[in-house]
C-alpha positions as CSV (number, residue, x, y, z in Angstrom):
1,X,14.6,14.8,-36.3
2,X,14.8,14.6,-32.5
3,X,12.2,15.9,-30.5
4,X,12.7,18.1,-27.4
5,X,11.4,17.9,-24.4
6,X,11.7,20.2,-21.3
7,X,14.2,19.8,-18.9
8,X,11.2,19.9,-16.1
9,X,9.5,16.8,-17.5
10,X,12.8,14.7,-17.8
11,X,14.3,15.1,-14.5
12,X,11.1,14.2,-12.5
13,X,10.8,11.0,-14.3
14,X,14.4,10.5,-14.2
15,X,14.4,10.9,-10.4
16,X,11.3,8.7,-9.6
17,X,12.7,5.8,-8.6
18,X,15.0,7.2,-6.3
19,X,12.1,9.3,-4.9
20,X,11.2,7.2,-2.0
21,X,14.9,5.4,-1.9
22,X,15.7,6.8,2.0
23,X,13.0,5.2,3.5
24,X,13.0,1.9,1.6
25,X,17.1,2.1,2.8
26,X,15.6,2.6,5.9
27,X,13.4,-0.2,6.3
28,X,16.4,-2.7,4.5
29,X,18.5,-1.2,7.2
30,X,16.0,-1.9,10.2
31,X,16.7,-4.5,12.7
32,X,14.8,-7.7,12.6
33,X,12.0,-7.9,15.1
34,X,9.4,-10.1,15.9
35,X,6.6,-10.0,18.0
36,X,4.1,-12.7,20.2
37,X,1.7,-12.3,23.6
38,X,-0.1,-14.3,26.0
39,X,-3.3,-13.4,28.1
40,X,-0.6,-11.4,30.8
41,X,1.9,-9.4,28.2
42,X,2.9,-8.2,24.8
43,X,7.0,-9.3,23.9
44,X,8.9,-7.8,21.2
45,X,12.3,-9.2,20.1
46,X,14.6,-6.9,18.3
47,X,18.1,-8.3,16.6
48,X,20.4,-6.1,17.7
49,X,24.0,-8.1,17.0
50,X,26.7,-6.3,17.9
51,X,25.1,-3.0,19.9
52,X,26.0,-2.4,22.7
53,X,23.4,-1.4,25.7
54,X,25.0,2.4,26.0
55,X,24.0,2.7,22.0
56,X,20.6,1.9,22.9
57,X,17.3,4.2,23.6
58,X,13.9,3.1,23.8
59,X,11.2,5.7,23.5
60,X,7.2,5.8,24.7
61,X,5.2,8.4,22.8
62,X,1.2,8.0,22.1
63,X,0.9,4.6,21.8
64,X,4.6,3.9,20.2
65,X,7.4,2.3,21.3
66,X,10.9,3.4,19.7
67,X,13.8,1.7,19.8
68,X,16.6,3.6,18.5
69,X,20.2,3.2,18.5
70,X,23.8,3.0,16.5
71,X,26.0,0.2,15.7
72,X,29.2,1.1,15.8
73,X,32.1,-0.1,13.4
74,X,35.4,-0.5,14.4
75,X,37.4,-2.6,12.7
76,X,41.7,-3.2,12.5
77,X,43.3,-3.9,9.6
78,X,46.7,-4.8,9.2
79,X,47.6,-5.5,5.5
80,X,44.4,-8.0,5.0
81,X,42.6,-7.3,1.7
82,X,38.5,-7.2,1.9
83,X,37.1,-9.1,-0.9
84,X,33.4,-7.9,0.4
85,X,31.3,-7.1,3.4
86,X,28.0,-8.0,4.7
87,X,28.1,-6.6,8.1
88,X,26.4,-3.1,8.5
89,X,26.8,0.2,10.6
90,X,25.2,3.2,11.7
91,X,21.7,4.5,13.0
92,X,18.8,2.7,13.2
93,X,15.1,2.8,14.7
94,X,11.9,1.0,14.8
95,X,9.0,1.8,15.8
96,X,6.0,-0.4,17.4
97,X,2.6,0.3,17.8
98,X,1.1,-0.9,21.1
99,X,-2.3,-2.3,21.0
100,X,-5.2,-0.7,23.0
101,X,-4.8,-2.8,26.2
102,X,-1.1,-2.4,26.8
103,X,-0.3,-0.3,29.8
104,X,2.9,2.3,28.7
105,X,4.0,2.8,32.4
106,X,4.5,-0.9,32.3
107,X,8.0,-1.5,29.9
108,X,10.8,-3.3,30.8
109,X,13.9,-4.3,28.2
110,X,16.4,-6.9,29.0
111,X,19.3,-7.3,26.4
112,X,21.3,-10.7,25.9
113,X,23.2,-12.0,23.4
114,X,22.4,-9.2,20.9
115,X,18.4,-9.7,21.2
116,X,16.4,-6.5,22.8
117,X,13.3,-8.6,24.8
118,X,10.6,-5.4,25.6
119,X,7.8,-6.2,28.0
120,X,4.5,-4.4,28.1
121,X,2.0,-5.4,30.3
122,X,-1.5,-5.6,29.4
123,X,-3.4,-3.5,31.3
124,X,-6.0,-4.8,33.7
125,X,-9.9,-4.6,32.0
126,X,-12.0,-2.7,33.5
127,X,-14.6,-4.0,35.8
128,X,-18.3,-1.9,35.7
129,X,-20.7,-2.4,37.8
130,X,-24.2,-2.4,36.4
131,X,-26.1,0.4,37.9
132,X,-29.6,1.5,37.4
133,X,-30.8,4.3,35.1
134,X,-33.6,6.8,36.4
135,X,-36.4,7.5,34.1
136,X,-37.1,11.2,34.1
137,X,-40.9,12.6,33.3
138,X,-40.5,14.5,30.5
């Protein structure tokens, strides 16, 4: 004898592992970056093959730097027969998380041969001066 269960308890499970499938598509689809610094700036290099500077836009927001954009396909064919395809289109972003001492107002970009190079300065420390505290009489 079979046993039934509820549809409600089989679709759930049967759906799990597609559950979080967008953003793990998401991150496959993500362009490669990488990321180094010295004691004057903070580079990031984004792969970007293909994309041209027009499909590009580069976000700051609280302490984030987005780089979004679209490769587009466009492709002739004239009677050739794909046997398979590695190259990918569409949308894309990635987003970077500056560290404390970066200075947002101070981003460049420069875009050759399909690498994105952002600069952020670091920001200067602060200097304090020591100062003297008063002693009240309490």
């Amino acid at each position: 004898m079979v046993e039934k269960t509820p549809a409600s308890s089989f679709w759930p499970s049967f759906y799990e592992p597609f559950r979080h499938f967008g953003t793990r598509l998401s991150e496959w689809l993500a362009p490669a970056a990488e990321a180094s610094s010295d004691g004057k700036v903070y580079r990031i290099a984004v792969e970007l093959p293909g994309v041209e500077e027009k499909d590009i836009d580069i976000s700051i927001d609280d302490g984030m730097v987005t780089v979004k954009g679209e490769k587009k396909e466009s492709r002739e064919e004239k009677g050739e027969t794909w046997y398979f395809s590695e190259r990918q289109y569409g949308s894309f972003s990635r987003s970077f998380r500056l560290p404390a001492d970066a200075d947002p107002a101070k981003v460049s970009a420069d875009l050759k041969d399909g690498v994105l190079m952002l600069t952020v300065e670091r920001a200067a420390p602060e200097v304090t001066k020591a100062r003297k505290v008063p002693i009240g009489r309490g």
